[in-house]
N, C-alpha and C positions, 0 to 999 in steps of 0.2 A: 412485253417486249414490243417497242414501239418500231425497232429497223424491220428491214425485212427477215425473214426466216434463214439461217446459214444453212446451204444442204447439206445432209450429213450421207455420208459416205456407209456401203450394206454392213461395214463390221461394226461405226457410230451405232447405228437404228439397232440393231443387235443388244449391244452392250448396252445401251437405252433403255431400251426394254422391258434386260434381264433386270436392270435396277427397279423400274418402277413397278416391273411384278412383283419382283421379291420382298420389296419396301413393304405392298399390302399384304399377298400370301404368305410368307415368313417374316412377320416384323422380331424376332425373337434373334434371327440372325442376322438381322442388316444392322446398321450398312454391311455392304460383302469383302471379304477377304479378295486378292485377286486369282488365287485357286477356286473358290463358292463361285467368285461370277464367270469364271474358263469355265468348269460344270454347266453354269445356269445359261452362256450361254449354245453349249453343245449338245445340252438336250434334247432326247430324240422323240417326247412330248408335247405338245401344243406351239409346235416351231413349224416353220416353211419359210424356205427349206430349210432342212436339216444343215449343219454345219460343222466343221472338224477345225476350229479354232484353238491355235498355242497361243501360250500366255505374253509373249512376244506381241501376237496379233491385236489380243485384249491389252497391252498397255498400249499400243499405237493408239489405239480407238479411244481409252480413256483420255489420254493426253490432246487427242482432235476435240471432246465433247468438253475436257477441263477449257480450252483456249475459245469455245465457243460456250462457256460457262452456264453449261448444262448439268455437270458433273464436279463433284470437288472431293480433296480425300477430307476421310473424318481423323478428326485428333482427341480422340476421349482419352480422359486419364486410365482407363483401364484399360485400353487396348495398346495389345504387345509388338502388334503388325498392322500393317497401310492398309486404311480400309475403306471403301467408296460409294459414293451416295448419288443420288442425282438433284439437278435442281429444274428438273423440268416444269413442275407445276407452279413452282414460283414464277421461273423465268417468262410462261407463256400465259400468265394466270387463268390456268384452265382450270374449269369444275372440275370434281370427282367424277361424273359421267363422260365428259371431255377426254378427262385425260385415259379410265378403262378404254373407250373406243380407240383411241389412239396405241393405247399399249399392245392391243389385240390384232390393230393394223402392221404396228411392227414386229409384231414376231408371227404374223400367219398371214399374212401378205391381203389383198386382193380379198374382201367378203361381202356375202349379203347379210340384209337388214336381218332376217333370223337366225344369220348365223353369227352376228354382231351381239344378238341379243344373248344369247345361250353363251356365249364365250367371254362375254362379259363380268356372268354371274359373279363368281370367284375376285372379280376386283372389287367390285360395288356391295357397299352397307344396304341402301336402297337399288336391287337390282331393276332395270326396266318393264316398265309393267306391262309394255306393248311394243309393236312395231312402230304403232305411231310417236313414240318416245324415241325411241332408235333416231327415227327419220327427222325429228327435230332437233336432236344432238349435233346430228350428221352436218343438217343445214345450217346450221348456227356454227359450225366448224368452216364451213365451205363458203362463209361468209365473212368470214375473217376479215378486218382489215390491219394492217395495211395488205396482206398474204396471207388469202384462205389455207388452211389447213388440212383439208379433205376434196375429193374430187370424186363426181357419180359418173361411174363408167360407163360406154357404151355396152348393150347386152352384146357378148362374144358367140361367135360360133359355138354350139354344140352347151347352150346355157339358157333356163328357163327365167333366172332372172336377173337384172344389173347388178352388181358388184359397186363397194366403194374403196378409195384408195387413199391412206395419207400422202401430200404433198413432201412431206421432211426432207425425202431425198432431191427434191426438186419435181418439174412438171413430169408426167405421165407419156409412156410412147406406147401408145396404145397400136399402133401396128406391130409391135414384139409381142405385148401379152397377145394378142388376136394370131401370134403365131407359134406360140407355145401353149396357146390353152389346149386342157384334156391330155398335155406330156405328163408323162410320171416325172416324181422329183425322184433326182438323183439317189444311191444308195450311201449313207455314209462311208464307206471304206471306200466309193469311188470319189468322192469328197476328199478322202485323207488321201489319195493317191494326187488327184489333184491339187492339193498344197502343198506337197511334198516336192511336187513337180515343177510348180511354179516357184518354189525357194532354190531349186536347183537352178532354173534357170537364171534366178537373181543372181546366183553364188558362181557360176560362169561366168555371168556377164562381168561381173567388179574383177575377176581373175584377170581376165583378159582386159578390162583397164590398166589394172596395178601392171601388167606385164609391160605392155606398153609403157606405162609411165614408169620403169624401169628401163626398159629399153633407152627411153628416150635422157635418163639421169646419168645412165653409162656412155653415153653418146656424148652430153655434155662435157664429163668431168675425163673422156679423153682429148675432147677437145682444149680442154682445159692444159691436163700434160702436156700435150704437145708444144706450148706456147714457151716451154720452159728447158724443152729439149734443146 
C-alpha cells in the first residue's frame, strides 16, 4: 500500500485482528461466520481491553475495513452463510513476523519487546528467537514508508521498560496512556452496561429528531389546509 495508512477506528483494529489470528490459530474454521468473529472478538483471553461487542457493532466495522479493503466476504461454493476474511497482509505487504507483531498490538494494546516475543509464539511458524529479533521487526515497522507502522513509547510512570504501539488507529497521545497506566481494565458486564447505555442514548436522540420532524410535517400540512379553507 503505497497511500498513506487509513486509521481505523477501536471496533476496525478489533475485528482485524480477530481475523488475522484466527486466519493462523484456527485455519480449519476461517474464514469466520459473523457469529465466530462476535465471539472472537469478545473474548475474554488474550484481549485488551476486554469488549462486549453486537453483531450490529461487527458489521459497522466490517463494512469500514471492506471500504478501506482490508477485509472482503468469502464466496466459496460450499458455504451456506456470509463469511469474512481479511486482506491485511496483502494490502500492507507485511512479513509473517510483521504481521504477528502487529496482530498482538491490536488485540493487547501497548507491549514490551518480551512480551511481544512470548505473545507472538502462536502466530509464528518460525517464532523469534530473541529480543534482538523482536527489536528489528519493530524498527523496520517504524520505518515504514510512506507511514511507519509502530511507534517506541516513552517509558511510563510506574514501568521498568518501554512499550511499543501500532500506528493503525493513527498517531499516539501519549499524555492519556501516561494517565491511565497501572488502571485496571474495566469488568465485562460494566462494558455491556456501557453499550447498552450508549445505544440508549443513540435511540433517544433520533426519537426526539423524528418527533420534531414530525412536529414540524404536522405544522406544514396545516399550513397547507388552511390555504384551502
Amino acid at each position: 500500500m503505497d497511500d498513506p495508512f487509513p486509521p481505523l477506528s477501536p471496533e476496525e483494529l478489533r475485528v482485524l485482528g480477530c481475523l488475522v489470528e484466527k486466519a493462523v490459530t484456527t485455519p480449519d474454521y476461517y474464514p469466520l461466520t459473523l457469529n465466530s468473529l462476535t465471539l472472537a472478538c469478545n473474548q475474554q483471553s488474550n484481549r485488551d481491553p476486554v469488549v462486549a461487542y453486537d453483531e450490529t457493532t461487527v458489521v459497522r466495522a466490517l463494512d469500514g475495513l471492506r471500504e478501506k479493503r482490508l477485509a472482503s466476504v468469502f464466496t466459496g461454493a460450499e458455504s451456506r452463510v456470509a463469511k469474512y476474511k481479511h486482506n491485511f497482509t496483502d494490502a500492507l505487504q507485511l512479513t509473517p513476523a510483521e504481521v504477528g507483531l502487529l496482530c498482538a498490538l491490536m488485540l493487547r494494546g501497548p507491549q514490551t519487546l518480551a512480551e511481544l516475543r512470548t505473545r507472538t509464539e502462536r502466530f509464528l511458524v518460525h517464532p523469534f528467537e530473541s529480543l534482538t529479533e523482536v527489536e528489528e521487526s519493530l524498527t523496520a515497522l517504524a520505518s515504514r514508508t510512506p507511514q511507519p507502522l509502530v511507534v517506541k513509547l516513552p517509558r511510563l510512570p510506574g514501568t521498568k521498560e518501554p512499550r511499543y504501539s501500532h500506528l493503525l488507529a493513527g498517531p499516539i497521545d501519549v499524555a492519556a496512556l501516561a494517565a491511565t497506566a497501572g488502571s485496571p481494565a474495566p469488568e465485562p458486564a460494566t462494558l455491556v452496561v456501557r453499550a447498552e447505555n450508549d445505544r440508549l442514548t443513540k435511540l433517544e436522540a433520533e426519537a426526539t429528531a423524528l418527533r420534531a420532524e414530525l412536529a414540524e410535517l404536522r405544522q406544514q400540512f396545516a399550513d397547507f389546509r388552511r390555504q384551502f379553507e
